[in-house]
ZAMAR-16738 format. One record per atom (N, C-alpha, C): x, y, z. Coordinates in pm, whole numbers, plus 50000, padded with zeros to 5 digits. Layout:
N
XYZ...
***
This chain:
214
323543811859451323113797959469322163794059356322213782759293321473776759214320323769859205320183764659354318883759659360318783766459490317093765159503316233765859614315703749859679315533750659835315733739259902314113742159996312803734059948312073738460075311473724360153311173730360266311143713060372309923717460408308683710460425307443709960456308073710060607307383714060706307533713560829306223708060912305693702161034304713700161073304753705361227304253713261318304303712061493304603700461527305353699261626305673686661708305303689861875304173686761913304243683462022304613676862145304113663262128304933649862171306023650362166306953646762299308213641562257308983631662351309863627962321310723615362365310883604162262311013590562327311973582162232310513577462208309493572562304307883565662214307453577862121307073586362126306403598962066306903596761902308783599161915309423596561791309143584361743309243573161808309323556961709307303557961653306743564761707305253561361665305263576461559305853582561560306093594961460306693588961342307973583461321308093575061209307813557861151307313553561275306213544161209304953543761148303953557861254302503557061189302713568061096303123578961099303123588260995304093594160912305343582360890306103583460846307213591260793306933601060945308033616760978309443615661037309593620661060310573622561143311433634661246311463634261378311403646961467312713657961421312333667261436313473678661378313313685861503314363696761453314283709461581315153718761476314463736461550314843743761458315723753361582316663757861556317113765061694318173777961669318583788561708319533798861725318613808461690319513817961653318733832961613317933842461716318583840461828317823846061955316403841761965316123829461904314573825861936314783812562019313523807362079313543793462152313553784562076313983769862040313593759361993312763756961942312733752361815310803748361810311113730561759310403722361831309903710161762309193706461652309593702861545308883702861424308813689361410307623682461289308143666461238308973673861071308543664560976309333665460841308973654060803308953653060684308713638760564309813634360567310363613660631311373608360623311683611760464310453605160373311343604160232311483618860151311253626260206311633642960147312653642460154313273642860277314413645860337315263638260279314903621060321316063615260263316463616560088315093618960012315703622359845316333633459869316003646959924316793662359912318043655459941318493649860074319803649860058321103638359955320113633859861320783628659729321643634159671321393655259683321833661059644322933664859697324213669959673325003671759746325023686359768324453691359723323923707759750323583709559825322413699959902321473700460000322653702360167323473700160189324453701360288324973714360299324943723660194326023738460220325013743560115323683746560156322993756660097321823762960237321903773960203320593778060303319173771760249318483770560341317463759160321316043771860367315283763460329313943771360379312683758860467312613768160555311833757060649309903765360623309123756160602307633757360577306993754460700306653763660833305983758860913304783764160933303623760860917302603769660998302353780960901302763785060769302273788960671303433805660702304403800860787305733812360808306893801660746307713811360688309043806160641309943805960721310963801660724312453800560765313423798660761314893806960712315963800760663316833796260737317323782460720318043772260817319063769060708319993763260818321033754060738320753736660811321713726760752321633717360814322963715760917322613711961041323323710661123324093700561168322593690461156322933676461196322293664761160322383654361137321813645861105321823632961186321003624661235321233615761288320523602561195321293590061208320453580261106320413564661178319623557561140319543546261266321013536561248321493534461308322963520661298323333514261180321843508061112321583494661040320963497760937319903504560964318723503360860319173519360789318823517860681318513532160602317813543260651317753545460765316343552460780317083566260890316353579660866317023594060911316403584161029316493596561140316463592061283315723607161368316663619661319315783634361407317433640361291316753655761262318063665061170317073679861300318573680861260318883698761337318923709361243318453718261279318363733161173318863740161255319673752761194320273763861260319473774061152319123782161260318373799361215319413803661175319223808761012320293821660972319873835260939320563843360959319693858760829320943863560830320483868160748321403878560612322503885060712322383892160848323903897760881324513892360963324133877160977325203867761109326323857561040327383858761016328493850060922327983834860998328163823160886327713811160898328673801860915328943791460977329953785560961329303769560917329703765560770329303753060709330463745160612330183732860589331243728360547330523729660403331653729360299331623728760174332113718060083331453710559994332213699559942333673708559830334503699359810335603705659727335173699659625335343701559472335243695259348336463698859258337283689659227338443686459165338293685759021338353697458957338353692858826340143691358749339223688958622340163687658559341543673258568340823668558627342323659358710342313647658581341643644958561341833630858390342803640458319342773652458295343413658258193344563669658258345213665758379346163677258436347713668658356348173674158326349533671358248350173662658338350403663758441350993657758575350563642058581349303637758551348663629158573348733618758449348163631958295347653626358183349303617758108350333632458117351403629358089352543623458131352603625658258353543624858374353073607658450351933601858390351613595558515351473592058659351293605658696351063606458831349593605758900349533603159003348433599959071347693606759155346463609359192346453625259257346073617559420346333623059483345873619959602345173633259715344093624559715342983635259801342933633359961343223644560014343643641560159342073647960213341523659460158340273663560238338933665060126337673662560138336743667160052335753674560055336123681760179335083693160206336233699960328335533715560306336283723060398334943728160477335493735360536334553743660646334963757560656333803765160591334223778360558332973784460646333413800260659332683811560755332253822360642331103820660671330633836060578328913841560584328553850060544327473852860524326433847560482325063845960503324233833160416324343836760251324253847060240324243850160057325373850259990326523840960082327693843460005327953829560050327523821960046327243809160043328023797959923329443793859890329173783259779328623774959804327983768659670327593755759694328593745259678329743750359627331263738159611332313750659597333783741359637334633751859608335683744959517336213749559356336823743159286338023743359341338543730859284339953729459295340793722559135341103735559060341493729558968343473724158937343033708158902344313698058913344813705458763344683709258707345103712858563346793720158593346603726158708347733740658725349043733558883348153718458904349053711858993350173706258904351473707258950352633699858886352803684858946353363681058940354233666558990355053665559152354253661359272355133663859373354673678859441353633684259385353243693559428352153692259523351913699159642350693698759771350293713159741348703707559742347873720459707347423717159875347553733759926346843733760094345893744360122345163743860233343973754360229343843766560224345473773460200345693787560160345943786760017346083776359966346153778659763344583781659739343593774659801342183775759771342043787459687341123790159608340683802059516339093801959612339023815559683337593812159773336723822059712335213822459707334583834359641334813847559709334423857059716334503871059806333253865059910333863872660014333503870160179333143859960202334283851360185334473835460227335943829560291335963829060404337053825160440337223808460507338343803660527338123789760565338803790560737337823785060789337543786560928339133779660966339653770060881341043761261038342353773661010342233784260851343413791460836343113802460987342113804461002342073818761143342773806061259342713799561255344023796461414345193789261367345613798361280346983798561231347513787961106348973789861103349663779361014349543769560995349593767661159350123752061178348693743761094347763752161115346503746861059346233741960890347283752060831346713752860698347243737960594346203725560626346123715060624346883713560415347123698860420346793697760263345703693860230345393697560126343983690960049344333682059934345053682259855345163674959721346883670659707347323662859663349303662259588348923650459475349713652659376349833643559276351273637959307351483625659294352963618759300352773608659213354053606459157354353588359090353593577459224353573572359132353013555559204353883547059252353963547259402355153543359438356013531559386355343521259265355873511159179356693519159109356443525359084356943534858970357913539358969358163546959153359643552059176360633545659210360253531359223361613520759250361603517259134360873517259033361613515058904362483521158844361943534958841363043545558814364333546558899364223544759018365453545359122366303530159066365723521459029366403511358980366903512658794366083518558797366623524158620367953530158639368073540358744369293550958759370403541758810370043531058892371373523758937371923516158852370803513158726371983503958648372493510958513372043527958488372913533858430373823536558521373963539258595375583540558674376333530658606375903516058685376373502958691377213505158525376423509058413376833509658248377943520158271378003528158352379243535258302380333531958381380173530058490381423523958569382283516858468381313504858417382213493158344382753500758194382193508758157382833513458024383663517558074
***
């Protein structure tokens, strides 16, 4: 992993829906909870605008995180997020307890390279079409990607890349292939533009049409 992720944490005592609205009005927090790992719950607050810049990042979603409470650490992932309807504003985020020998289950963004310059596309004029942009993979916290490539360079024309083509790091597997086939979704296909193929299908009918009459 490339970066490190740390969240100031504060005790949370108070709780309910007044406790929270006077938590991010007067001190401009917002309620968390930290939970699994054979321990109890703990109520924490958090800095609304920490939180909301960290997750600018798109890293910040599929990296182990470190929680600052009480002058003890903690490694979490993000679980959940809740945000108000209307306004910009977080609402309460969930942490899940990890360590090093419990496999994790988090989603991962996909990153598509290469696709301006895949022959299929550059040459071929074809169009790529993205059916998923993050998967959900199972693994260890230190085996963690922070993205999983998908390079368009090696896609042909008419071709479906699906979640068993994936190239995954070591001890990383993608959670929908374990309940089977039927699961193993597409992620990416490049095709002509469907303008495109009635042109050509109309190109071919009126070379016929030219040879009939000769």
């Amino acid at each position: 992993m490339s970066q490190d992720f740390v969240i100031e944490a504060f005790p949370r005592g108070d709780q309910g829906r007044g406790a929270s609205r006077r938590l991010r009005r007067e001190e401009r927090k917002i309620p968390a909870i930290i939970y699994g790992g054979n321990k109890e719950a703990t109520a924490i607050s958090i800095w609304h605008n920490e939180l909301k810049k960290a997750l600018e990042n798109e890293a910040f979603f599929s990296h182990v995180l470190t929680v600052e409470l009480d002058g003890k650490k903690e490694s979490v992932i993000l679980k959940d997020l809740q945000r108000h309807p209307y306004k910009p504003i977080l609402t309460h985020a969930d942490f899940l307890r990890v360590d090093k020998d419990h496999e994790i289950h988090v989603n991962v963004p996909l990153h598509f390279i290469n696709e301006e310059s895949a022959p299929a596309i550059k040459l071929h004029g074809g169009v790529a079409n993205h059916q998923i942009n993050e998967v959900e993979v199972i693994c260890l916290p230190q085996n963690l990607p922070e993205f999983i490539e998908v390079d368009m360079n090696a896609v042909e024309m008419d071709q479906v890349v699906h979640l068993s083509d994936l190239k995954l790091p070591e001890g990383v597997r993608v959670a929908a292939l374990l309940q089977g086939e039927d699961h193993d979704l597409p992620v990416v296909a490049i095709h002509k533009p469907r303008g495109a193929k009635v042109d050509e299908a109309e190109d071919g009918e009126e070379g016929e049409e030219g040879e009939e009459k000769e």
